[in-house]
PDB file of N, CA, C and O in Angstrom, chain B, residues numbered from 101:
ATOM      1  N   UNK B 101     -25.770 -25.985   4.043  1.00  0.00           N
ATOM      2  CA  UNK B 101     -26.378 -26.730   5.125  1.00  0.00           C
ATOM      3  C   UNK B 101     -26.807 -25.745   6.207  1.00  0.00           C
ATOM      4  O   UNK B 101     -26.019 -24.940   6.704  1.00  0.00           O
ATOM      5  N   UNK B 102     -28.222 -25.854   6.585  1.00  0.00           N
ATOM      6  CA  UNK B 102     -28.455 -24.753   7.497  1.00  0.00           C
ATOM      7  C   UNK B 102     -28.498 -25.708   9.006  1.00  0.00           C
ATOM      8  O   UNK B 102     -28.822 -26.893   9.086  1.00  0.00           O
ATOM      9  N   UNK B 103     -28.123 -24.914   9.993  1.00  0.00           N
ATOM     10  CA  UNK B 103     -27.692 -25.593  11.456  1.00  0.00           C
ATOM     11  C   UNK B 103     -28.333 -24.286  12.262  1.00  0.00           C
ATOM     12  O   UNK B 103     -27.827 -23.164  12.229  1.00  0.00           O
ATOM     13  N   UNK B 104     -29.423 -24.603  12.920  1.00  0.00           N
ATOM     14  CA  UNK B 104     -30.092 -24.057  13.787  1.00  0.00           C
ATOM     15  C   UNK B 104     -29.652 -24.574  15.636  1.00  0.00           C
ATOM     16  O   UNK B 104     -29.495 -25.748  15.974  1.00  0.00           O
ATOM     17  N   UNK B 105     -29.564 -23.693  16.329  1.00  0.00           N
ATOM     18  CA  UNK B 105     -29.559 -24.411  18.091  1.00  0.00           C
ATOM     19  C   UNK B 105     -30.649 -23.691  18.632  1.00  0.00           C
ATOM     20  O   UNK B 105     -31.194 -22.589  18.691  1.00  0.00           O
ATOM     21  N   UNK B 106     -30.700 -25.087  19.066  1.00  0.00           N
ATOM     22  CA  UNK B 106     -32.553 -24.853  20.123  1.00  0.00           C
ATOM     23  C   UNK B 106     -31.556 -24.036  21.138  1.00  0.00           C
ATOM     24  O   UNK B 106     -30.404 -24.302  21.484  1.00  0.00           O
ATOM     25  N   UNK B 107     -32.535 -22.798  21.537  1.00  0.00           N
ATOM     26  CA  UNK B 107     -32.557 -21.982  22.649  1.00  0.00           C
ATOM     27  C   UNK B 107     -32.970 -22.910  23.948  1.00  0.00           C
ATOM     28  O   UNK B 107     -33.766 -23.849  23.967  1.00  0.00           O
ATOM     29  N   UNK B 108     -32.389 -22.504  24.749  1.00  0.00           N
ATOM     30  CA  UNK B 108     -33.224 -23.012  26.342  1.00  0.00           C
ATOM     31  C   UNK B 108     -34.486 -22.630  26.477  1.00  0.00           C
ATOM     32  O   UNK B 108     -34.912 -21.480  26.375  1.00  0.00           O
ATOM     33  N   UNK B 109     -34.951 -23.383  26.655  1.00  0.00           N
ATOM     34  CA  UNK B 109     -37.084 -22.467  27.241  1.00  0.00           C
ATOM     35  C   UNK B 109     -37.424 -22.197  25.870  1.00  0.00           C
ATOM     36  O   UNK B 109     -38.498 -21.596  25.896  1.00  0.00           O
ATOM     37  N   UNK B 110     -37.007 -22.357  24.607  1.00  0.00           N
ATOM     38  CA  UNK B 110     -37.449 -22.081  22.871  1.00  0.00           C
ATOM     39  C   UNK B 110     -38.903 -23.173  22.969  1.00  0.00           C
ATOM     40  O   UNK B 110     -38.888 -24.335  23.375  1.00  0.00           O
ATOM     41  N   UNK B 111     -39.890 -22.536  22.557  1.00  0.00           N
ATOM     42  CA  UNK B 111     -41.287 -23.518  21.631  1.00  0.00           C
ATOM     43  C   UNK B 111     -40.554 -24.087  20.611  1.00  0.00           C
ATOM     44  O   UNK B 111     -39.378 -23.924  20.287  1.00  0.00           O
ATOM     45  N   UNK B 112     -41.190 -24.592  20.279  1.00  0.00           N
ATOM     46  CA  UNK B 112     -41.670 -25.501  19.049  1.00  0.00           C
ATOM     47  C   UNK B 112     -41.319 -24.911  17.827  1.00  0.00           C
ATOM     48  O   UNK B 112     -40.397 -25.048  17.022  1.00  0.00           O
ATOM     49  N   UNK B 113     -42.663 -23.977  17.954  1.00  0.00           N
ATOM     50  CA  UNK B 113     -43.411 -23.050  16.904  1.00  0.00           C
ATOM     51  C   UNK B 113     -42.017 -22.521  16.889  1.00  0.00           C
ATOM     52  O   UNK B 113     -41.151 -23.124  16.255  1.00  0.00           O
ATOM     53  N   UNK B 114     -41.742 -21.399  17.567  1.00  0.00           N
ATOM     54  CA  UNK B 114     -40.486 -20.518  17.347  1.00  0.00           C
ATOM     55  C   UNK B 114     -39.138 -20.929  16.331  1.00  0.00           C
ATOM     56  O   UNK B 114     -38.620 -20.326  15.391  1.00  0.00           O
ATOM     57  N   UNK B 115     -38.779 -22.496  17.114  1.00  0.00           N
ATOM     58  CA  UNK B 115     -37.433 -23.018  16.588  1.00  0.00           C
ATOM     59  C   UNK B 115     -37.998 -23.560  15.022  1.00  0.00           C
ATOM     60  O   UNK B 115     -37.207 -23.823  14.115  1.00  0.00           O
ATOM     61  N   UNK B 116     -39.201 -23.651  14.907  1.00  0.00           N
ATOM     62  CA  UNK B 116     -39.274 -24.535  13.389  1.00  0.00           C
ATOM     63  C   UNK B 116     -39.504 -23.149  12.663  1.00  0.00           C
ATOM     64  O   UNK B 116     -39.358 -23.263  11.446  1.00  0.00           O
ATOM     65  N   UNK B 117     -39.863 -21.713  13.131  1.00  0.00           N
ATOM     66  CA  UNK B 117     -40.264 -20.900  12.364  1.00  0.00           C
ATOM     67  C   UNK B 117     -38.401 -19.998  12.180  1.00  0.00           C
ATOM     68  O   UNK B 117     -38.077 -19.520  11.093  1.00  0.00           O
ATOM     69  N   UNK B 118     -37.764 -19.958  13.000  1.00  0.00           N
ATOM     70  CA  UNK B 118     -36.298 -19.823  12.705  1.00  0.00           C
ATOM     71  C   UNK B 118     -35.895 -20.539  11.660  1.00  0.00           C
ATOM     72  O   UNK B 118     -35.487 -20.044  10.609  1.00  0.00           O
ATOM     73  N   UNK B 119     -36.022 -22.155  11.980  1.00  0.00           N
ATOM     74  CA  UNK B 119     -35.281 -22.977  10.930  1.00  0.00           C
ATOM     75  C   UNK B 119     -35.987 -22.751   9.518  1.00  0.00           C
ATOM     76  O   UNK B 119     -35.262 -22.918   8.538  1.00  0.00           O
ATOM     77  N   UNK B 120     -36.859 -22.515   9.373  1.00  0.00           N
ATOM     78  CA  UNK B 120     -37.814 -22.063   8.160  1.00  0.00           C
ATOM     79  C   UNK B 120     -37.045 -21.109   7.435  1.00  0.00           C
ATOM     80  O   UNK B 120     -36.486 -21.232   6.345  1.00  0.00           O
ATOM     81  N   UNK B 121     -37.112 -20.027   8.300  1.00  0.00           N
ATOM     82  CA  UNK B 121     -36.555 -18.892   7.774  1.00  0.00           C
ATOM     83  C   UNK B 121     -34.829 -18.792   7.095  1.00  0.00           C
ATOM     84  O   UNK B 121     -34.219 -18.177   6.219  1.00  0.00           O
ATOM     85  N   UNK B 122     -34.556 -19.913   8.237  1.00  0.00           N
ATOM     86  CA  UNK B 122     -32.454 -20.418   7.799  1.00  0.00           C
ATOM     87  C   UNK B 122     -32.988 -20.435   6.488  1.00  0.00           C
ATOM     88  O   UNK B 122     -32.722 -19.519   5.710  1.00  0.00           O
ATOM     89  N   UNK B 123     -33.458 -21.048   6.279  1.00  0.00           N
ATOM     90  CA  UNK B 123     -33.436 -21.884   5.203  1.00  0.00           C
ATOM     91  C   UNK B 123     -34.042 -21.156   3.742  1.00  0.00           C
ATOM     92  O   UNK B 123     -33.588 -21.581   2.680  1.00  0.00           O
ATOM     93  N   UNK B 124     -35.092 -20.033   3.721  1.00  0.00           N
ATOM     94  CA  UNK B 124     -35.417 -19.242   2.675  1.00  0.00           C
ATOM     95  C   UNK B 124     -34.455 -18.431   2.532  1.00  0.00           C
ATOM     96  O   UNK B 124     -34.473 -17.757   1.502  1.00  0.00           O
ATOM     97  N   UNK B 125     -33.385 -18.247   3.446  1.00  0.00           N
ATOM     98  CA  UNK B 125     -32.607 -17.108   3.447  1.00  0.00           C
ATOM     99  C   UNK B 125     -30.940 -17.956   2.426  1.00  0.00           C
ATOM    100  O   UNK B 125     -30.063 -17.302   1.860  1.00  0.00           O
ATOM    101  N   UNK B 126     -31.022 -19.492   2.519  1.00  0.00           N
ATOM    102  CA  UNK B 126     -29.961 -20.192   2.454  1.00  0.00           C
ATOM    103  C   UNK B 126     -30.599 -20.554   0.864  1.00  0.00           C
ATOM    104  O   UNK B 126     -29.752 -21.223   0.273  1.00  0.00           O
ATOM    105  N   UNK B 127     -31.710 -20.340   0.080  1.00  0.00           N
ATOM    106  CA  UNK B 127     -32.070 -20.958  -0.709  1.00  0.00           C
ATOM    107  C   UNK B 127     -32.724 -22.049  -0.748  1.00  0.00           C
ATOM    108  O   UNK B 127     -33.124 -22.640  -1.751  1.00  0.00           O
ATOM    109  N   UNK B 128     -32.826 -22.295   0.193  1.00  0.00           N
ATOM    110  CA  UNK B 128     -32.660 -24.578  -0.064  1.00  0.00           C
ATOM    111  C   UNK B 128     -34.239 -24.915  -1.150  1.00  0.00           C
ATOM    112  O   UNK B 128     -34.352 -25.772  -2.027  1.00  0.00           O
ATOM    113  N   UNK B 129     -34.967 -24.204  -0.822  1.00  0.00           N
ATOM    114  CA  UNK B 129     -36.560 -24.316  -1.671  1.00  0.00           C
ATOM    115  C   UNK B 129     -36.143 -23.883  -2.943  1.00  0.00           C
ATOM    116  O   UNK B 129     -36.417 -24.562  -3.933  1.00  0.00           O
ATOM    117  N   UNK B 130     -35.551 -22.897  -3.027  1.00  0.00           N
ATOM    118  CA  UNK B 130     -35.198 -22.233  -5.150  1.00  0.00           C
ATOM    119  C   UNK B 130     -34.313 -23.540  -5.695  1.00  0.00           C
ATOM    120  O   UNK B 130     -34.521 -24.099  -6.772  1.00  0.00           O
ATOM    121  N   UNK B 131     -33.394 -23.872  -4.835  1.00  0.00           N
ATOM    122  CA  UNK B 131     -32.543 -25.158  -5.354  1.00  0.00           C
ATOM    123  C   UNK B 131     -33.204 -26.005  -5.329  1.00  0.00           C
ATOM    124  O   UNK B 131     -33.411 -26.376  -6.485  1.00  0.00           O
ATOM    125  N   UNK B 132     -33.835 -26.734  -4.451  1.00  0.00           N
ATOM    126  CA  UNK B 132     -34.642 -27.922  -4.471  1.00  0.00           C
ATOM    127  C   UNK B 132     -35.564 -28.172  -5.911  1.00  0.00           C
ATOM    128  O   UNK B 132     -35.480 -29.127  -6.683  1.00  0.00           O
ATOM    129  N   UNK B 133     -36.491 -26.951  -5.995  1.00  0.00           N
ATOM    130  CA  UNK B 133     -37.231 -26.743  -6.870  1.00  0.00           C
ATOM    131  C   UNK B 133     -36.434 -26.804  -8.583  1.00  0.00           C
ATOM    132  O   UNK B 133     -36.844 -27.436  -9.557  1.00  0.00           O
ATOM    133  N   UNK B 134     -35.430 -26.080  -8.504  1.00  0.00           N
ATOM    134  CA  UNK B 134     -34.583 -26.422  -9.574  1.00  0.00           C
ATOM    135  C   UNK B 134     -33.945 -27.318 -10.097  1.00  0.00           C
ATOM    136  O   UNK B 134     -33.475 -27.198 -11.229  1.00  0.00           O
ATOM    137  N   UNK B 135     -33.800 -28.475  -9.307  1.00  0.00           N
ATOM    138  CA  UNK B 135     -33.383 -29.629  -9.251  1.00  0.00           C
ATOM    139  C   UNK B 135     -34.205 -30.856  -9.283  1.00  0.00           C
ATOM    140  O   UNK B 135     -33.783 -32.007  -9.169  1.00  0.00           O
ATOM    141  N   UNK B 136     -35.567 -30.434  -9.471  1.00  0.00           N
ATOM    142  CA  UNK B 136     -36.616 -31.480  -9.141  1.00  0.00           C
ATOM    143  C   UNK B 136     -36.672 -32.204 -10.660  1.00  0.00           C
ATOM    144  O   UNK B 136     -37.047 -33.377 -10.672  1.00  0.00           O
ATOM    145  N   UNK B 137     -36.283 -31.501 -12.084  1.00  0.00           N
ATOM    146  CA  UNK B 137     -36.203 -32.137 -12.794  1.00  0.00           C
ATOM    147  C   UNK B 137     -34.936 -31.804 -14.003  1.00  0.00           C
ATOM    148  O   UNK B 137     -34.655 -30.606 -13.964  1.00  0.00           O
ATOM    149  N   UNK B 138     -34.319 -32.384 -14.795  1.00  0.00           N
ATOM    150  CA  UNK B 138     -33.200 -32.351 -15.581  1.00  0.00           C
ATOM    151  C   UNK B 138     -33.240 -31.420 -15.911  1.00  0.00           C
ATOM    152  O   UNK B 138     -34.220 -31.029 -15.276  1.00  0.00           O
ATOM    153  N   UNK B 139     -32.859 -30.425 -16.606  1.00  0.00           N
ATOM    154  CA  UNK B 139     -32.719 -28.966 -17.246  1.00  0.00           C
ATOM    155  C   UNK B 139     -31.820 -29.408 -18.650  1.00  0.00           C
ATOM    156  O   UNK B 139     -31.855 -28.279 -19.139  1.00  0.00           O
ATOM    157  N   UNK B 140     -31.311 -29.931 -19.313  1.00  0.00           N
ATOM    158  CA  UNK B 140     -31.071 -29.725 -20.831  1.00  0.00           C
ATOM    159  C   UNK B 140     -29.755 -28.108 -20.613  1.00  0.00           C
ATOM    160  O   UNK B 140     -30.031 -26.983 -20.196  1.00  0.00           O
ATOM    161  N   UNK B 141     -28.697 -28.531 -20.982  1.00  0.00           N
ATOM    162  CA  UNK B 141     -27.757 -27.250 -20.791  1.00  0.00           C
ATOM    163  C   UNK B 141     -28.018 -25.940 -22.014  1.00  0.00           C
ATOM    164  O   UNK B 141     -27.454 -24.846 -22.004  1.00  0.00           O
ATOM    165  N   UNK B 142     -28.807 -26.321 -22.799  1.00  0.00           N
ATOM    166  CA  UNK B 142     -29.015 -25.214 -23.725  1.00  0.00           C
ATOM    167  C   UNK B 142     -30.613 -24.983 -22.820  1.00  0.00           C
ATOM    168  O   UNK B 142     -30.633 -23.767 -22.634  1.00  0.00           O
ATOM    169  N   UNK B 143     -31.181 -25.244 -22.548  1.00  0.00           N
ATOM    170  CA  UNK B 143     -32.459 -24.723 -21.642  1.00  0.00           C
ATOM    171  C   UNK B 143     -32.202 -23.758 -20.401  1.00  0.00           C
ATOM    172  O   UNK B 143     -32.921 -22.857 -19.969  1.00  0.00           O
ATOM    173  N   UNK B 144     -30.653 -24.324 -19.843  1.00  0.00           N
ATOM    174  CA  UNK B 144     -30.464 -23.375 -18.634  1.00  0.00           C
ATOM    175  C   UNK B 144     -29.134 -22.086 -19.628  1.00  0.00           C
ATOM    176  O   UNK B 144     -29.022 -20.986 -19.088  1.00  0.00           O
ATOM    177  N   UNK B 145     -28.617 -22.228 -20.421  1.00  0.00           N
ATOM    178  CA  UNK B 145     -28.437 -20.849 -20.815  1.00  0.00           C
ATOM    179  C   UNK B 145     -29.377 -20.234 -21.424  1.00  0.00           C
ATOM    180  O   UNK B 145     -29.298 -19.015 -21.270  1.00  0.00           O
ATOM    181  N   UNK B 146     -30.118 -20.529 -21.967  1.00  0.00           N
ATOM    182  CA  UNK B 146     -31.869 -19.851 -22.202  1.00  0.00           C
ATOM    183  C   UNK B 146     -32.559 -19.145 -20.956  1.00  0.00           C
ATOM    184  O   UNK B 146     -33.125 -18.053 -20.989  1.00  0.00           O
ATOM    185  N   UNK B 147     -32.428 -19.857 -20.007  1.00  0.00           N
ATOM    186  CA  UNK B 147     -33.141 -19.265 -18.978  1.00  0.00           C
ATOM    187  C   UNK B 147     -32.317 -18.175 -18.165  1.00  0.00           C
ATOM    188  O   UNK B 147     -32.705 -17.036 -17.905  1.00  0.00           O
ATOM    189  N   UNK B 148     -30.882 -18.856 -17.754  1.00  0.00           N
ATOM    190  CA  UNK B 148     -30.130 -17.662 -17.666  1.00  0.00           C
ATOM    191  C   UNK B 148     -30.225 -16.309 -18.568  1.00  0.00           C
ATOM    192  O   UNK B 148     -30.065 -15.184 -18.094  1.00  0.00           O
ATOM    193  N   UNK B 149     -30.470 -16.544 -19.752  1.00  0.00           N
ATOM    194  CA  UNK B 149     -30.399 -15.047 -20.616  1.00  0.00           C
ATOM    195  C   UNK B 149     -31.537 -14.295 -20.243  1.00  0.00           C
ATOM    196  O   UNK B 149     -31.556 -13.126 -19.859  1.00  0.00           O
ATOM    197  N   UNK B 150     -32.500 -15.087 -20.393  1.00  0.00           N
ATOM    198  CA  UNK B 150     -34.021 -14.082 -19.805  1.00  0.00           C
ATOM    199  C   UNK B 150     -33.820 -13.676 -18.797  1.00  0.00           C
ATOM    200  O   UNK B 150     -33.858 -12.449 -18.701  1.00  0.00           O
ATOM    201  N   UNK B 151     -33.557 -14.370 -17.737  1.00  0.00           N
ATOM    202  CA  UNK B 151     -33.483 -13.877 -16.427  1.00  0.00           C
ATOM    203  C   UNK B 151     -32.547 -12.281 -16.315  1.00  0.00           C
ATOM    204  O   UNK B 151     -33.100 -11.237 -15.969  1.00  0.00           O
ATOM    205  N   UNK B 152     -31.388 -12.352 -16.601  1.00  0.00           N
ATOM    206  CA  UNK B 152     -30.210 -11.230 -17.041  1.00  0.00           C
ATOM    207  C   UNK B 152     -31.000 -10.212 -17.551  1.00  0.00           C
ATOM    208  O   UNK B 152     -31.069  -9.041 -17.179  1.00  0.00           O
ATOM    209  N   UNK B 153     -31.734 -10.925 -18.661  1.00  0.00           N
ATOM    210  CA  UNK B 153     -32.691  -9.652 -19.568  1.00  0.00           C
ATOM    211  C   UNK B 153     -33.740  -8.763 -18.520  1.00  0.00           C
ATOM    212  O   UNK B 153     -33.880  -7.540 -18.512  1.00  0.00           O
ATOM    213  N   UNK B 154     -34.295  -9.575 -17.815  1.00  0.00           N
ATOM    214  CA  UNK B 154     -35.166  -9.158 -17.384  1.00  0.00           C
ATOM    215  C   UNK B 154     -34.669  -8.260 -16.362  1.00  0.00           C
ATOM    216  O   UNK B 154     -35.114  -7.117 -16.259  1.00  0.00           O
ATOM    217  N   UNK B 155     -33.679  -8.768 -15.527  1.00  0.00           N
ATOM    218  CA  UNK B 155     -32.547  -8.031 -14.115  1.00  0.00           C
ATOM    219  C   UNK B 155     -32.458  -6.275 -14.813  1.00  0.00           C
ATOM    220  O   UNK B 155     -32.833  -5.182 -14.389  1.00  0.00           O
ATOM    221  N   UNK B 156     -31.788  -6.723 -16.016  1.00  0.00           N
ATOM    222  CA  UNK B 156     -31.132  -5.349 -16.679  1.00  0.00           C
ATOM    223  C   UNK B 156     -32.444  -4.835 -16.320  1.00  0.00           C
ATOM    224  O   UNK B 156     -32.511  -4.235 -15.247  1.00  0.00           O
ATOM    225  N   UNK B 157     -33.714  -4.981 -17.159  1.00  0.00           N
ATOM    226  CA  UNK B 157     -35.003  -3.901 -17.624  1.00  0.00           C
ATOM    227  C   UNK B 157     -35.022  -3.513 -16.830  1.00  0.00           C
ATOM    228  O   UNK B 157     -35.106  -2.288 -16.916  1.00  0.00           O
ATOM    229  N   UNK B 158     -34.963  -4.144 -15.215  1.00  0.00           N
ATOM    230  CA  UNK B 158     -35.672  -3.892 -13.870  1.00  0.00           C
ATOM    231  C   UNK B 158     -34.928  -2.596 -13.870  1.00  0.00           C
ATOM    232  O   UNK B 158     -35.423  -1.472 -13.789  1.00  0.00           O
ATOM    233  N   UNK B 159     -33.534  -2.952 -13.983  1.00  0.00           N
ATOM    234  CA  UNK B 159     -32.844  -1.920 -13.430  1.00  0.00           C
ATOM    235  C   UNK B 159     -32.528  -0.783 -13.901  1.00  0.00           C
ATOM    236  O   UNK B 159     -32.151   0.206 -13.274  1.00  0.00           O
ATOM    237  N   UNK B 160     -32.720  -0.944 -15.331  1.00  0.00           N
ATOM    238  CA  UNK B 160     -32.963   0.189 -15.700  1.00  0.00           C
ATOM    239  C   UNK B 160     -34.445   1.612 -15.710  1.00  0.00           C
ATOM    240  O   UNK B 160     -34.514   2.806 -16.001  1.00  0.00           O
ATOM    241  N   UNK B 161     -35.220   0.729 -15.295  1.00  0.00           N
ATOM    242  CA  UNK B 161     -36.741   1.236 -15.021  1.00  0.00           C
ATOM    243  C   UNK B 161     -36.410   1.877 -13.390  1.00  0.00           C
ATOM    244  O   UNK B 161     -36.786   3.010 -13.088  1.00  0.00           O
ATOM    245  N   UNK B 162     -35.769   1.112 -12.555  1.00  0.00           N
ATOM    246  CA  UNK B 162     -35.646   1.975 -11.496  1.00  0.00           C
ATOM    247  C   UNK B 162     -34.537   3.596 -11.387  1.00  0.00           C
ATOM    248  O   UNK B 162     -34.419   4.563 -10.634  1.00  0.00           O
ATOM    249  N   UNK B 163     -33.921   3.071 -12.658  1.00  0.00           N
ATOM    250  CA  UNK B 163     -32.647   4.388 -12.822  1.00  0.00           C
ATOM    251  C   UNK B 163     -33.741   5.019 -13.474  1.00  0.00           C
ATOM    252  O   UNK B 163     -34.085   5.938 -12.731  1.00  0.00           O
ATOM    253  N   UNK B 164     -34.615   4.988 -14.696  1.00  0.00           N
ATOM    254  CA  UNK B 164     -35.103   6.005 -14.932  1.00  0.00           C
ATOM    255  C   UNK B 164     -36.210   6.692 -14.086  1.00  0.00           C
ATOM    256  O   UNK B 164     -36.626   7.792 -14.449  1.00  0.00           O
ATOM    257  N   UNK B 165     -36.781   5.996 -12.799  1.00  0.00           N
ATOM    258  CA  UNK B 165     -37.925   6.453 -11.807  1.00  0.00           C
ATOM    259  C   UNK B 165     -37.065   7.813 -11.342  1.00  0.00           C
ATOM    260  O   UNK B 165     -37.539   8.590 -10.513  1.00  0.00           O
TER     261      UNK B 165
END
């Protein structure tokens, strides 16, 4: 749950561009989005594995730079 406090003398613009930011930083859009439709539990260890797969390559491409 992200909990923002309006500053004294804070815009608008400012406090909604803070709370924006709570909130990319908290996830809430990657979850939302992930949740927008059922996933099948053999679909999300599928996707988990690629993802892992892909983490490793990264990281190994930056050890070999």
């Amino acid at each position: 749950m992200t909990q923002i406090n309006v500053k004294e003398g804070e815009s608008y613009e400012s406090f909604i561009r803070r709370f924006r930011r709570s909130c990319e930083r908290a996830g809430i859009p990657k979850e939302v989005k992930r949740r927008e439709y059922y996933e099948k539990p053999s679909q999300r260890k599928k996707r988990k594995l690629a993802e892992a797969k892909r983490k490793a390559w990264r990281r190994n491409q930056e050890a070999l730079s």
